[in-house]
N, C-alpha and C positions, 0 to 999 in steps of 0.2 A: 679284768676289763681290758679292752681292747684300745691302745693308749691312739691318740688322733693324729692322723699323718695329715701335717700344716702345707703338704703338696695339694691337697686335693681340697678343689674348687666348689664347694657346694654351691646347686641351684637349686635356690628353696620355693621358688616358684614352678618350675618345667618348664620354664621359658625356652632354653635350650633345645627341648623336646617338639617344640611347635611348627605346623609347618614354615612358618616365615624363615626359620631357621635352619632348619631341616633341607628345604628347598630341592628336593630331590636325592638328595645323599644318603645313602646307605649304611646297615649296618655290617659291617663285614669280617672275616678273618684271614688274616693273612698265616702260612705254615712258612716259619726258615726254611729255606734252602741250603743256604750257606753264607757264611760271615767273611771276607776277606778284608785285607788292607792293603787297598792300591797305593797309600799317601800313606806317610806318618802322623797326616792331623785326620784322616776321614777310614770309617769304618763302614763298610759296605755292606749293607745288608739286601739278599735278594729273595724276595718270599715268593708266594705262589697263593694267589687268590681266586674265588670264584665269584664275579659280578655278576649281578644279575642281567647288564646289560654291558657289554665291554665297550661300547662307544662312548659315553662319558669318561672313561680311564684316557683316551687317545691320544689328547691334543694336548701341547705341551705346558708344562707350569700349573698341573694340577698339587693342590694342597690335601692332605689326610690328618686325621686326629688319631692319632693312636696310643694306644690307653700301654704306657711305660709300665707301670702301677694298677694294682684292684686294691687296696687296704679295705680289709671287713666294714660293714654297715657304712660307707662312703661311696660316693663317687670315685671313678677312676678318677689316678694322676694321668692326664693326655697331655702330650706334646706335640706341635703342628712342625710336621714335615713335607717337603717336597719330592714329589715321584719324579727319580731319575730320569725312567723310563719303564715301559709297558710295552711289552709281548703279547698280542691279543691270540696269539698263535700256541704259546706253550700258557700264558695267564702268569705269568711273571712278571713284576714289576721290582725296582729298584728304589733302595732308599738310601741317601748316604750321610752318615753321623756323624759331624764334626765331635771330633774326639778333644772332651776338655782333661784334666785332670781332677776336677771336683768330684764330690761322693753325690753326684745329681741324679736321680733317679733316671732318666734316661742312659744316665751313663752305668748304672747296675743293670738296669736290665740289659745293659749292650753287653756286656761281661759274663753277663748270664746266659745271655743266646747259642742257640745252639741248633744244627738240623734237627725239625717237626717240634721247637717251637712254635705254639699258635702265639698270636697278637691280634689281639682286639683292634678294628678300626673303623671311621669314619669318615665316609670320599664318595668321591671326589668332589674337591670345591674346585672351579677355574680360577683363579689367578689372573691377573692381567698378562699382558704380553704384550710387545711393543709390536704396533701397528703402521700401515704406511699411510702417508697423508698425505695428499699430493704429490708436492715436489720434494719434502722433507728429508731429511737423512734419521734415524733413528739412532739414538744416544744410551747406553744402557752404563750404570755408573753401578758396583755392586762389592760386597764384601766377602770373606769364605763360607758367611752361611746361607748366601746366595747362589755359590756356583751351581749346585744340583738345577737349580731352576734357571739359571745361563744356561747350563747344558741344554737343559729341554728344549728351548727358546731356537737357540743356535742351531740344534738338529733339525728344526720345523722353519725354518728362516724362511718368508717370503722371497721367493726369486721374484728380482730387479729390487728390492730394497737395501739402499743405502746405508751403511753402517758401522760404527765403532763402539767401542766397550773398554770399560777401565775397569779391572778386574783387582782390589788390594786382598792379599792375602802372603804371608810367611810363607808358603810351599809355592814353590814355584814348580814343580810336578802336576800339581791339581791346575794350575794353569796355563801347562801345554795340554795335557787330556782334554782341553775344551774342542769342540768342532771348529773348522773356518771356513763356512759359509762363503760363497763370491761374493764380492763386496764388501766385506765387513772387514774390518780394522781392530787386532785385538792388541791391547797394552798392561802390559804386566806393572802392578803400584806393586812392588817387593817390598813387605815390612821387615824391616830387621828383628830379627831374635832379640825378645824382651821387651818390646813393646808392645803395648796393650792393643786390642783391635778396639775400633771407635774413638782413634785419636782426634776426629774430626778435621784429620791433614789430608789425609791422600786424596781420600774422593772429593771432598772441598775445594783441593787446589786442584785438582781436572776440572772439577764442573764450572770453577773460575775461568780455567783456561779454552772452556768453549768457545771455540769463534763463532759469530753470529746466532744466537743461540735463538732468534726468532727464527731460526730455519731449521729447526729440530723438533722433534717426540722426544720425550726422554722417558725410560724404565730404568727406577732408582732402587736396589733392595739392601738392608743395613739395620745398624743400630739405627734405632728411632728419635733421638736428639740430633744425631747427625745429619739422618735421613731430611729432619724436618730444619732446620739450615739451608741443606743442599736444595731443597724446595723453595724455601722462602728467595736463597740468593738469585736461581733461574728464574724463579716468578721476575722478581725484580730486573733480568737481564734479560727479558723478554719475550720469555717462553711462556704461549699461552695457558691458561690453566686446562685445557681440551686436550692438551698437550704433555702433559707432567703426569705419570703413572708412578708414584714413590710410597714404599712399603716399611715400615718400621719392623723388622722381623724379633729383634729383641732390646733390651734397653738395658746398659750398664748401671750395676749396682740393685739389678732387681730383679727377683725371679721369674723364671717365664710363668708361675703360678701368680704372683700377686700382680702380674701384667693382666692374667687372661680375668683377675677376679675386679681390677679397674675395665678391661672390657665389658664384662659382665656386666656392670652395675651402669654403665654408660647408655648402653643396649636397654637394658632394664626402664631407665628413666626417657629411652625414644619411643618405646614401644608403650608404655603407660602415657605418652603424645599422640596417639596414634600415628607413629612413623613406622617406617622398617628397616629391613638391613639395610637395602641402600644408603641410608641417610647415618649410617655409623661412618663418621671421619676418624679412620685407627690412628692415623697420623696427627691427628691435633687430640686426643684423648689429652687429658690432664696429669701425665706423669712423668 
């Protein structure tokens, strides 16, 4: 018998499967290309897809599910990553894998990749992205498993808006590779070697350090204890809630499986209210 890989998320409903969910996204495969490493923390993988429609791929800080894992009679193991970027020309898109040391199923199958690898996936979701509001400056406050989708951001940057970015992450290489935009203001939070990421210091004391923070949008992405701090403090210092785009991308001391299987069952219990997705707050989730 085929023993039960504790990665994989069953949906014993098909809730998953429904259009509320689905919402246009695709089932698709991506083939490697090739695997590089630009950084010592990020593993780059470039594949080659074929959309059905490649306008939905374009715009920047789209999200993908890509199925790491198949284990027999299960659901894939998926992990949501950020599109670097997309080539509607060659049908290329980019994904980059912050590189842990754990035995995490994302990180064998990164090990494992190879050119014409296929990868099952799931996309494009859009993503927020910081917007111009008036007379606002735009604030983007973010960790290293956000930079892919800084990247995106930054390349597609509204000309005439205003803007800075506090960027914490140990490589300070993945932190000049970012774009700079006219206007925009970038600041490297350099963690020292050995320190854990989601210390709830760096980005905390920037977003403290915002001056007038009723005069801002903010686009927040991180651990999600953190994240949701860094929210409550702006809330509190001013910044409207119309205002505040903040993402819980992963949560320390917890797998990104028993994360998505508290999503799940959140989702589960809005949608037996007759709500929908819109009405899932990732951010205030119970974990």
């Amino acid at each position: 018998m085929t023993a039960s890989n504790s990665e994989s998320v069953e949906d014993r409903s098909g809730i998953l499967e429904e259009d509320d969910h689905m919402r246009g996204m695709e089932r698709i495969a991506m083939e490697v290309v090739r695997v590089t490493y630009p950084f010592a923390s990020v593993a780059r993988v470039t594949g080659r897809i074929a959309p059905l429609d490649p306008a939905p791929w374009m715009p920047p800080n789209q999200a993908v599910r890509i199925a790491v894992e198949e284990p027999a009679g299960q659901r894939p193991v998926v992990r949501v990553y950020t599109i670097r970027s997309f080539d509607p020309v060659t049908s290329q898109v980019e994904i980059d894998f912050v590189i842990h040391e754990d035995d995490s199923p994302a990180m064998r199958w990164l090990r494992a990749a190879k050119p014409g690898t296929v990868l099952p996936m799931i996309g494009p979701r859009q993503h927020f992205i910081p917007l111009p509001s008036g007379d606002k400056r735009a604030a983007i406050f973010a960790d290293e498993t956000a930079i892919p989708a800084v990247y995106a951001i930054l390349k597609a940057w509204p000309a005439g808006l205003q803007g800075e970015a506090w960027i914490e992450t140990p490589d300070h290489a993945a932190f000049e590779e970012l774009p700079r935009p006219e206007g925009v203001r970038l600041h490297l939070l350099l963690r020292p070697a050995g320190v854990a990421p989601g210390s709830g210091k760096y980005l905390i004391g920037a977003a403290k350090a915002l001056p007038d923070p009723a005069g801002w949008t903010v686009w927040a992405a991180g651990e999600r204890v953190e994240m949701r701090d860094l929210r409550n403090h702006l809330r509190g210092a001013g910044v409207a809630r119309a205002d505040l785009q903040v993402l819980g991308y992963w949560k320390k001391g917890m797998s990104s499986s028993d994360l998505d299987r508290a999503r799940l069952a959140e989702y589960e219990a809005l949608r037996a209210e007759g709500l929908t997705l819109e009405n899932v707050g990732d951010i205030d989730l119970p974990v």
